[in-house]
N, CA, C and O atoms as a GROMACS GRO file, in nm:
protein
  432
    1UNK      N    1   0.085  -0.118   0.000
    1UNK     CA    2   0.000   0.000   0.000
    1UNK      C    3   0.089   0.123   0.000
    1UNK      O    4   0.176   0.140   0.085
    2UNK      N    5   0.062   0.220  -0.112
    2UNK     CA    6   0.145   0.308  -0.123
    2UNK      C    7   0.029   0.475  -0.046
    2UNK      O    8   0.056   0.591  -0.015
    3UNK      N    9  -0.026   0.438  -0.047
    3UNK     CA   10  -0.137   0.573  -0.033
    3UNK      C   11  -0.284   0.526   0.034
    3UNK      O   12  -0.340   0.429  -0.016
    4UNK      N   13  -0.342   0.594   0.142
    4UNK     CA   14  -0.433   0.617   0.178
    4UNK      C   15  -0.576   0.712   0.151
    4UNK      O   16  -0.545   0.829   0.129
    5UNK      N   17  -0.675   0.696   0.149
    5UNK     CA   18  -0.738   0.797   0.097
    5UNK      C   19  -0.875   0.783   0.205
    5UNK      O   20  -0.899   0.676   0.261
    6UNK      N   21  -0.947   0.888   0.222
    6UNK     CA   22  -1.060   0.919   0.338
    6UNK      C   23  -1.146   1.001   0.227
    6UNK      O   24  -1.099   1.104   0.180
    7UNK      N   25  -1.269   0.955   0.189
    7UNK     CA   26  -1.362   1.071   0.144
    7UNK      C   27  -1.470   1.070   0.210
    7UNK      O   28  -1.540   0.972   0.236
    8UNK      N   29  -1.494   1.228   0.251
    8UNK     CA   30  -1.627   1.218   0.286
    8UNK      C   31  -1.782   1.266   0.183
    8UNK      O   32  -1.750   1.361   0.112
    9UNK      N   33  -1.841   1.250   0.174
    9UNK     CA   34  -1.916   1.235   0.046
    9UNK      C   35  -2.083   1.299   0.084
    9UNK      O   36  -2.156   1.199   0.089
   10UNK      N   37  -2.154   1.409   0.107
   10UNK     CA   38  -2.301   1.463   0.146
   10UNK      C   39  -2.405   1.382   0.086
   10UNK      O   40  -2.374   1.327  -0.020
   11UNK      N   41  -2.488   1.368   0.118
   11UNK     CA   42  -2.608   1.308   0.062
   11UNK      C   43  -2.741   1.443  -0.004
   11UNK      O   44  -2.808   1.522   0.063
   12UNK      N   45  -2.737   1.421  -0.151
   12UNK     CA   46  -2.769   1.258  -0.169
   12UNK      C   47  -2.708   1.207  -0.254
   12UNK      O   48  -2.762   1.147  -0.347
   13UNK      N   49  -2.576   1.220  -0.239
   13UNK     CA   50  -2.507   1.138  -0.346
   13UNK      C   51  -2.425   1.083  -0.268
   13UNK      O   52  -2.333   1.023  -0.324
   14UNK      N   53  -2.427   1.080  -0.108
   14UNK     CA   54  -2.334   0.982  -0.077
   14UNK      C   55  -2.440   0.843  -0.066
   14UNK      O   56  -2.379   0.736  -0.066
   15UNK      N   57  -2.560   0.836  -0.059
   15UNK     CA   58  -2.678   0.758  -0.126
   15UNK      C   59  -2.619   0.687  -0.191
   15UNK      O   60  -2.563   0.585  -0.151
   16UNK      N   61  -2.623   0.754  -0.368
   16UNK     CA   62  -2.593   0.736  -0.495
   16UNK      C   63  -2.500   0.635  -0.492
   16UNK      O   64  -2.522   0.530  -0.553
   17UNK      N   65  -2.379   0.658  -0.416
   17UNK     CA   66  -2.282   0.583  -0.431
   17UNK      C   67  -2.273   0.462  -0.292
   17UNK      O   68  -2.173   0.390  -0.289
   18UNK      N   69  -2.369   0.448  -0.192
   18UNK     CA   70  -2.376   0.380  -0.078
   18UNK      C   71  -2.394   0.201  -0.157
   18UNK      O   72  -2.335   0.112  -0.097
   19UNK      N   73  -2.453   0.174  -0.251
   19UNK     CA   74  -2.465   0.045  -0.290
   19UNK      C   75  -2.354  -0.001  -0.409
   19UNK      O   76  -2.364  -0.109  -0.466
   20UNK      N   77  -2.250   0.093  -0.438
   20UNK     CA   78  -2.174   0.047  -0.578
   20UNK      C   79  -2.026   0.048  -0.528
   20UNK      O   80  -1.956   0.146  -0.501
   21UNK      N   81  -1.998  -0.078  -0.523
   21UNK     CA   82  -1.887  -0.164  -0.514
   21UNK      C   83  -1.746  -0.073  -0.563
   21UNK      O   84  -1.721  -0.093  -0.682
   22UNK      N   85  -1.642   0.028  -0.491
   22UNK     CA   86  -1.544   0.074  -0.581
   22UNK      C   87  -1.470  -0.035  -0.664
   22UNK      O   88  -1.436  -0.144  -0.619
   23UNK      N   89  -1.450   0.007  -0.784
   23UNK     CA   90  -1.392  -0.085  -0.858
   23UNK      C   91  -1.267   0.014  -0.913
   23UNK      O   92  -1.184   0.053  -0.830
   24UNK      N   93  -1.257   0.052  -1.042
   24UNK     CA   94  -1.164   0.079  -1.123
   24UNK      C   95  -1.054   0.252  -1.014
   24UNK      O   96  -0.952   0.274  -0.948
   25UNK      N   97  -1.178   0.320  -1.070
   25UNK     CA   98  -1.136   0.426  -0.970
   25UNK      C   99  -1.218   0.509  -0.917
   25UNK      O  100  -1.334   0.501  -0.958
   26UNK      N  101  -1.187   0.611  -0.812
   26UNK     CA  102  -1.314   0.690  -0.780
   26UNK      C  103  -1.403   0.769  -0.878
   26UNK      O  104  -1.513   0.818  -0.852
   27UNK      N  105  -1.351   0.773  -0.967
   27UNK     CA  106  -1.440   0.880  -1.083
   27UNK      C  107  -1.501   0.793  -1.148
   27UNK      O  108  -1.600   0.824  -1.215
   28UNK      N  109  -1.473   0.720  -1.145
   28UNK     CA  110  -1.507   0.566  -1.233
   28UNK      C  111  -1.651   0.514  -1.146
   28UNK      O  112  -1.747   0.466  -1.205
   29UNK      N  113  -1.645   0.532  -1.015
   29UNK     CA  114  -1.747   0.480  -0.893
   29UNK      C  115  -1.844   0.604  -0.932
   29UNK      O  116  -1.965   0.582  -0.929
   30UNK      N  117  -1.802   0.722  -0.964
   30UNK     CA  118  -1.885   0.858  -0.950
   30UNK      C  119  -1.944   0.847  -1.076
   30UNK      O  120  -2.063   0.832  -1.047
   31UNK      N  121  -1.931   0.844  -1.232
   31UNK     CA  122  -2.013   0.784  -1.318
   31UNK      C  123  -2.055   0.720  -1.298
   31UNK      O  124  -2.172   0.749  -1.324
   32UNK      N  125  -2.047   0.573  -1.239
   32UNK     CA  126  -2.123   0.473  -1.223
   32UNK      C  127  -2.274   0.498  -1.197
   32UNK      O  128  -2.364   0.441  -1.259
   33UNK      N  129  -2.299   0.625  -1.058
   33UNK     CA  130  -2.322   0.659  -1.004
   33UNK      C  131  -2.461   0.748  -1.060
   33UNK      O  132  -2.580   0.747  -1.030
   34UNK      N  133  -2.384   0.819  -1.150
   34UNK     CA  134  -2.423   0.922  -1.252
   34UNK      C  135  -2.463   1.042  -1.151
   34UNK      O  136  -2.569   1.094  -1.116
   35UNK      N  137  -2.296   1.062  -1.115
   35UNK     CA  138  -2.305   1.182  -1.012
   35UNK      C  139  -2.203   1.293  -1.121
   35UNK      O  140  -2.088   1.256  -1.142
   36UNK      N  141  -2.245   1.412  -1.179
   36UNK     CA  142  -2.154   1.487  -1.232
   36UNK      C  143  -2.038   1.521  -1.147
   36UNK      O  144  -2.068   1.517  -1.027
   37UNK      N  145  -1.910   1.555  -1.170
   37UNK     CA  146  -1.773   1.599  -1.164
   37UNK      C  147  -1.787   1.735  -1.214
   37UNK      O  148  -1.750   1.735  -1.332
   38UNK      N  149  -1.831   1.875  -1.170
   38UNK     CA  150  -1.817   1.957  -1.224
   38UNK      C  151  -1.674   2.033  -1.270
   38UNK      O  152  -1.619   2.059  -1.377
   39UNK      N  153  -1.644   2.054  -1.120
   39UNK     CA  154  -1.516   2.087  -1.086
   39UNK      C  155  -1.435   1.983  -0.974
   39UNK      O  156  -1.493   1.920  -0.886
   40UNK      N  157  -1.292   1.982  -1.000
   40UNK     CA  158  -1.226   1.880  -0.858
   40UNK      C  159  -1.094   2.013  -0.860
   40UNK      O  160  -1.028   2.076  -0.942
   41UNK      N  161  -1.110   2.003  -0.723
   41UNK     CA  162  -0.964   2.103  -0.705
   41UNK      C  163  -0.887   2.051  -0.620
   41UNK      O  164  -0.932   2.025  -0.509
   42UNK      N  165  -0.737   2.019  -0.655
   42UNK     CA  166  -0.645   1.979  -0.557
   42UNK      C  167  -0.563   2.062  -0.476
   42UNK      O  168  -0.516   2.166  -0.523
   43UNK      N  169  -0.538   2.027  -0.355
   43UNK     CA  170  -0.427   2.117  -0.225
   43UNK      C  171  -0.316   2.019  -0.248
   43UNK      O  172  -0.337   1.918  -0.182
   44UNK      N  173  -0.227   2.014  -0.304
   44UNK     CA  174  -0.115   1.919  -0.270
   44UNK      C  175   0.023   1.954  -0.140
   44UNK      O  176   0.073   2.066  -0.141
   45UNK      N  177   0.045   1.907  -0.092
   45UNK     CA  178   0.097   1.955   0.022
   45UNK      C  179   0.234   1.816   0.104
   45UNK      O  180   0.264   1.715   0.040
   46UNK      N  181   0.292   1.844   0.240
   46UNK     CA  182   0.350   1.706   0.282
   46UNK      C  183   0.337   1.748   0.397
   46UNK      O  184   0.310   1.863   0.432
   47UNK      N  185   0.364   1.610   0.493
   47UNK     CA  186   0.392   1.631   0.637
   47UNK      C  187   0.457   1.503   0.657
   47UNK      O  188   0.483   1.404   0.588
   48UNK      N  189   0.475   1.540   0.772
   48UNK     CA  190   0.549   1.405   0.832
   48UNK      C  191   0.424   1.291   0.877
   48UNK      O  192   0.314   1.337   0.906
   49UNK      N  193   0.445   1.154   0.879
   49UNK     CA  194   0.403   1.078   0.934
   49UNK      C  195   0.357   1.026   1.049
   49UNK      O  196   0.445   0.956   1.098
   50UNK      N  197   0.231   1.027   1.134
   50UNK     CA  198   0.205   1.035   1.262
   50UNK      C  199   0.189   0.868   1.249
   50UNK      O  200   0.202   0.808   1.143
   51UNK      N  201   0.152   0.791   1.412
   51UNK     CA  202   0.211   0.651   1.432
   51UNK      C  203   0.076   0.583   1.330
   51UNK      O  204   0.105   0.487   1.258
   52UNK      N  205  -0.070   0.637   1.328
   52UNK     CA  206  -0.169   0.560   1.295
   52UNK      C  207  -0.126   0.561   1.074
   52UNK      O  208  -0.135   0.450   1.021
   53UNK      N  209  -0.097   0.648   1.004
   53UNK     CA  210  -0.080   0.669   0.930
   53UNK      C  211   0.080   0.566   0.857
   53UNK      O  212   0.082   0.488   0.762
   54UNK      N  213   0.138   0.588   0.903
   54UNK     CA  214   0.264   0.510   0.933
   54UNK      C  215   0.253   0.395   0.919
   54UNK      O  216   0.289   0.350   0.810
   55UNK      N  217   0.190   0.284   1.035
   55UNK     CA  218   0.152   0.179   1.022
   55UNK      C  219   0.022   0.146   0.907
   55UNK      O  220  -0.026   0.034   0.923
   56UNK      N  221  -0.014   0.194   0.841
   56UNK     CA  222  -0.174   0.190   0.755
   56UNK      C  223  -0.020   0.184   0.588
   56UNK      O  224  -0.033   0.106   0.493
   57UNK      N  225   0.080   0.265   0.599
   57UNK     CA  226   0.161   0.267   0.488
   57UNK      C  227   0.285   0.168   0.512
   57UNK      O  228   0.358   0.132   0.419
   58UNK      N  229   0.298   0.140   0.611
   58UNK     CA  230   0.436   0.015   0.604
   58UNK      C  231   0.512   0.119   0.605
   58UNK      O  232   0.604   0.117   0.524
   59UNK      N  233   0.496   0.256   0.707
   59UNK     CA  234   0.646   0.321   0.673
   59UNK      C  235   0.635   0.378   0.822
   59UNK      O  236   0.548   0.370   0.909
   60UNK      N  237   0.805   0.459   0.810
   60UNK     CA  238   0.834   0.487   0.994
   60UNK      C  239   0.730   0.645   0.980
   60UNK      O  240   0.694   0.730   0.899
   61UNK      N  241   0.718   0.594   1.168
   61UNK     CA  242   0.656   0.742   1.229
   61UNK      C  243   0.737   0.827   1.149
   61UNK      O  244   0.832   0.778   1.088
   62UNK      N  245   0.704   0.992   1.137
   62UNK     CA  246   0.817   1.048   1.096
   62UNK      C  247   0.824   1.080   0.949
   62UNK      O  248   0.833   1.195   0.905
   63UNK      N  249   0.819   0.964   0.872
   63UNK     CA  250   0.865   0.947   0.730
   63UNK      C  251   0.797   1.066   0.661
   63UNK      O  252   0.729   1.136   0.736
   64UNK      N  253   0.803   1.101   0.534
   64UNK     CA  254   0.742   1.206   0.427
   64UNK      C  255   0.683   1.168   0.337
   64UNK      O  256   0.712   1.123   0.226
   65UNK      N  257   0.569   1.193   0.405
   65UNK     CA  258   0.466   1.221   0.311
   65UNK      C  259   0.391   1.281   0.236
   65UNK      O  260   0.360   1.396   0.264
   66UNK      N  261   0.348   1.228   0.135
   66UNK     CA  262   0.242   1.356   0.042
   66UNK      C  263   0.158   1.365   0.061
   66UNK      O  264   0.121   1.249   0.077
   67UNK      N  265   0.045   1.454   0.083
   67UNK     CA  266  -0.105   1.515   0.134
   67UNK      C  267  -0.151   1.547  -0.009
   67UNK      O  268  -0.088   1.597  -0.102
   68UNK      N  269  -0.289   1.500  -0.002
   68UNK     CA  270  -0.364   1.601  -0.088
   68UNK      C  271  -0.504   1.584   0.002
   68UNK      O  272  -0.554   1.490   0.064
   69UNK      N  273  -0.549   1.766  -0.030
   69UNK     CA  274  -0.674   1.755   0.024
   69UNK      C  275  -0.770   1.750  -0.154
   69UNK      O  276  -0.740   1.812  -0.256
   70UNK      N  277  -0.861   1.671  -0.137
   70UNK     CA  278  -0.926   1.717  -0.295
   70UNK      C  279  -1.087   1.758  -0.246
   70UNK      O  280  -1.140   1.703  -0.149
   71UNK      N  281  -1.160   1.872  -0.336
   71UNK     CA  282  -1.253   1.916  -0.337
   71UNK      C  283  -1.340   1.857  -0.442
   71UNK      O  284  -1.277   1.845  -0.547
   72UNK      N  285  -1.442   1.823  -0.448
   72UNK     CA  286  -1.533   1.784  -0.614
   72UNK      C  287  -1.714   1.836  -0.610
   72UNK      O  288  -1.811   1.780  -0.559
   73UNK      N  289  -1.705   1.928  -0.667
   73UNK     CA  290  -1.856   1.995  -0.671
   73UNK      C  291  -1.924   1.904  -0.785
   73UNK      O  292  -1.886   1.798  -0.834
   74UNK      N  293  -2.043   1.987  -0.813
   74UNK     CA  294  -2.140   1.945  -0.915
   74UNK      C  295  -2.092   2.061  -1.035
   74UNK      O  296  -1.999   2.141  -1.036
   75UNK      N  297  -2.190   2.032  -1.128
   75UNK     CA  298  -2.216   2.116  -1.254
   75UNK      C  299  -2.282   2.308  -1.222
   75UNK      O  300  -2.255   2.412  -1.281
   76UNK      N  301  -2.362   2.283  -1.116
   76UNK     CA  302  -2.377   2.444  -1.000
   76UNK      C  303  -2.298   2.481  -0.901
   76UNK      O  304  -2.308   2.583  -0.832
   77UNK      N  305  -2.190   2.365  -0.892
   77UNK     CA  306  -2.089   2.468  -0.806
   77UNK      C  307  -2.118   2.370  -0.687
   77UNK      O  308  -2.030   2.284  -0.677
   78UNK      N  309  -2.181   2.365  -0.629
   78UNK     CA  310  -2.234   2.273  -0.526
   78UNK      C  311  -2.175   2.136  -0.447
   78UNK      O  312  -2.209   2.022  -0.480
   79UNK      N  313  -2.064   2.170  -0.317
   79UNK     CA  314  -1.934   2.077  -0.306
   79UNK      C  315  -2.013   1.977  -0.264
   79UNK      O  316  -2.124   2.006  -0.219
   80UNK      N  317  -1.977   1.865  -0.271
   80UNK     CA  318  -2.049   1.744  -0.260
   80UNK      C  319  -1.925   1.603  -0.188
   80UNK      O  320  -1.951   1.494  -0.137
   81UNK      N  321  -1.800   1.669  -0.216
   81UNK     CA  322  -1.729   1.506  -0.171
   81UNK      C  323  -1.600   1.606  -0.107
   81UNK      O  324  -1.598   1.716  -0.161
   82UNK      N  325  -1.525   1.591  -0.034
   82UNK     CA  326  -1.389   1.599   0.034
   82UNK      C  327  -1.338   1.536   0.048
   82UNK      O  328  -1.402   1.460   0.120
   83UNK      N  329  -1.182   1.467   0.019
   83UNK     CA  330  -1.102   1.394   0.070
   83UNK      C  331  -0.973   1.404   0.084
   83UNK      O  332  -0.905   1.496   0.037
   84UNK      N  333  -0.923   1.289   0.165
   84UNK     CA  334  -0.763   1.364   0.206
   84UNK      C  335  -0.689   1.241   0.173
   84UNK      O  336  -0.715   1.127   0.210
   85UNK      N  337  -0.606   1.278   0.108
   85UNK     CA  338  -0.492   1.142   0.063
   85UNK      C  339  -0.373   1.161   0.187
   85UNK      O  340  -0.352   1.271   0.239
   86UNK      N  341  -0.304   1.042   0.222
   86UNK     CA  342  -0.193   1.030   0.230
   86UNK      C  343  -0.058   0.922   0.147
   86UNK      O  344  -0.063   0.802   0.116
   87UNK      N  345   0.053   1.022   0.132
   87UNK     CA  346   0.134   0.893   0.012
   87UNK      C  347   0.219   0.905   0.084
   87UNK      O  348   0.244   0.995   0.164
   88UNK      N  349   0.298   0.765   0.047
   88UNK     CA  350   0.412   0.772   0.091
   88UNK      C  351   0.565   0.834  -0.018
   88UNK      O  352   0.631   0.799  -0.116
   89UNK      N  353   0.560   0.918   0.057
   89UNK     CA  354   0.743   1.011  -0.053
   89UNK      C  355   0.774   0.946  -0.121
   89UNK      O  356   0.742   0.972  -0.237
   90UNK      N  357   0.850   0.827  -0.096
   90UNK     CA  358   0.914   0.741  -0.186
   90UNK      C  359   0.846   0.694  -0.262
   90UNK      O  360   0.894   0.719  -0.373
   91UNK      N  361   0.767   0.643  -0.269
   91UNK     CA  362   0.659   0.562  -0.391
   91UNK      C  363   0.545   0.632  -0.448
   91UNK      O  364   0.435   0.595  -0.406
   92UNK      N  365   0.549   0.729  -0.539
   92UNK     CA  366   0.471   0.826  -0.589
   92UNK      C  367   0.485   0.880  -0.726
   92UNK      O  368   0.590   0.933  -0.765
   93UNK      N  369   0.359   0.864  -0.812
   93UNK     CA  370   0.356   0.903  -0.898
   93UNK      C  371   0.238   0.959  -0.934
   93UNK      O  372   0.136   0.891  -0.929
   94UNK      N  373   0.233   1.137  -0.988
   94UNK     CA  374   0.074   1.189  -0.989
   94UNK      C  375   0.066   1.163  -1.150
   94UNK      O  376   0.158   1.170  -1.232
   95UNK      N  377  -0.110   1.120  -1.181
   95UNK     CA  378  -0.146   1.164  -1.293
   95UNK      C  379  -0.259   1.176  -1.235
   95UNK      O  380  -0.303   1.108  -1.142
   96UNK      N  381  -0.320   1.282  -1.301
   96UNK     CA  382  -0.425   1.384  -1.292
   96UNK      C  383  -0.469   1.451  -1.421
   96UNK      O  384  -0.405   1.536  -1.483
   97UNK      N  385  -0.608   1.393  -1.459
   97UNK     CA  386  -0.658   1.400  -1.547
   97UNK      C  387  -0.810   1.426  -1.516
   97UNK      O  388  -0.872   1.365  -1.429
   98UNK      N  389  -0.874   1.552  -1.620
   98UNK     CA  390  -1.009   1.574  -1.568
   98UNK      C  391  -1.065   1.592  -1.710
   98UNK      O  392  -1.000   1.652  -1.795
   99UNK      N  393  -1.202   1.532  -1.738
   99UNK     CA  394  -1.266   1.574  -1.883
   99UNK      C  395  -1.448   1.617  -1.808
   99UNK      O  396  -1.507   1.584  -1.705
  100UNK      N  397  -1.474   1.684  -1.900
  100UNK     CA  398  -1.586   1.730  -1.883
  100UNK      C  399  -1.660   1.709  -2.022
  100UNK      O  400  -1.610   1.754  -2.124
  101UNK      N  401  -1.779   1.641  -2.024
  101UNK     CA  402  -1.836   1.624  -2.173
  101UNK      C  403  -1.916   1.739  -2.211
  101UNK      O  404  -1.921   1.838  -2.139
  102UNK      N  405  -1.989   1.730  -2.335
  102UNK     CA  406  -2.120   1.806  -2.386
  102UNK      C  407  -2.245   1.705  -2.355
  102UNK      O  408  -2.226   1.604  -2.288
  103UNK      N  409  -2.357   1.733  -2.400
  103UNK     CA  410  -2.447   1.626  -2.349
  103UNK      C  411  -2.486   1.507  -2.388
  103UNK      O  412  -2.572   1.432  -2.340
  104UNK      N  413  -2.375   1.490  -2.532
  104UNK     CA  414  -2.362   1.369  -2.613
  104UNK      C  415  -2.264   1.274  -2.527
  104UNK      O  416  -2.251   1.157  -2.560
  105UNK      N  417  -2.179   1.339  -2.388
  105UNK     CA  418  -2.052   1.254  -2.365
  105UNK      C  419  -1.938   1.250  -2.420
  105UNK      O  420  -1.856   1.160  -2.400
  106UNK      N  421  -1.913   1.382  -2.520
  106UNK     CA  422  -1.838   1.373  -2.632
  106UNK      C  423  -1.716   1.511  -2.551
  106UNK      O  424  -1.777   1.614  -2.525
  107UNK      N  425  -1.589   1.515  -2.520
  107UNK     CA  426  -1.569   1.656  -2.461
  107UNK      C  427  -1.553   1.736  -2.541
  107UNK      O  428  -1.514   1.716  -2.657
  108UNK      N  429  -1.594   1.884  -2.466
  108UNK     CA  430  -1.619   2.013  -2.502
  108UNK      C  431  -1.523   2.024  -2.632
  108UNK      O  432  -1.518   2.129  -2.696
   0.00000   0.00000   0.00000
């Protein structure tokens, strides 16, 4: 396990998504869902490693880590999910990718 992740998710789309199995990835669970992604905004950030976090990554108290806090509204703006990653320094790689369609599914 290289990374941890905590989302908290409002209803009624934490509903939406209360019966569907994560599979591929979270955006992947959020279509499923047929919850729009309007906007997602990332905080990327580090800290050190406290003992519960540490043990959850196979790494020492202490160690460096990467933070992200992420934000994800609707299509009105309307925040709907929060979550907070933790990675571990050494084993990290970001890709970050966001599409937004027209109403065919086709992007803008």
């Amino acid at each position: 396990v290289f990374a941890v992740a905590t989302n908290y998710v409002l209803d009624p789309e934490a509903s939406a998504i209360g019966t569907i199995p994560l599979g591929q990835s979270w955006y992947d669970l959020l279509d499923r869902a047929q919850l729009v992604v309007g906007e997602s905004e990332f905080v990327i950030g580090c800290m050190n490693a406290d003992e519960h976090t540490a043990s959850l990554l196979s790494a020492e108290p202490g160690s460096a880590m990467l933070t992200m806090e992420q934000v994800i509204r609707d299509d009105r703006g309307r925040l709907y999910n929060f979550a907070f990653v933790a990675s571990r320094g050494d084993r990290n790689s970001i890709v970050s990718r966001a599409r937004r369609g027209n109403e065919s599914g086709h992007p803008l």
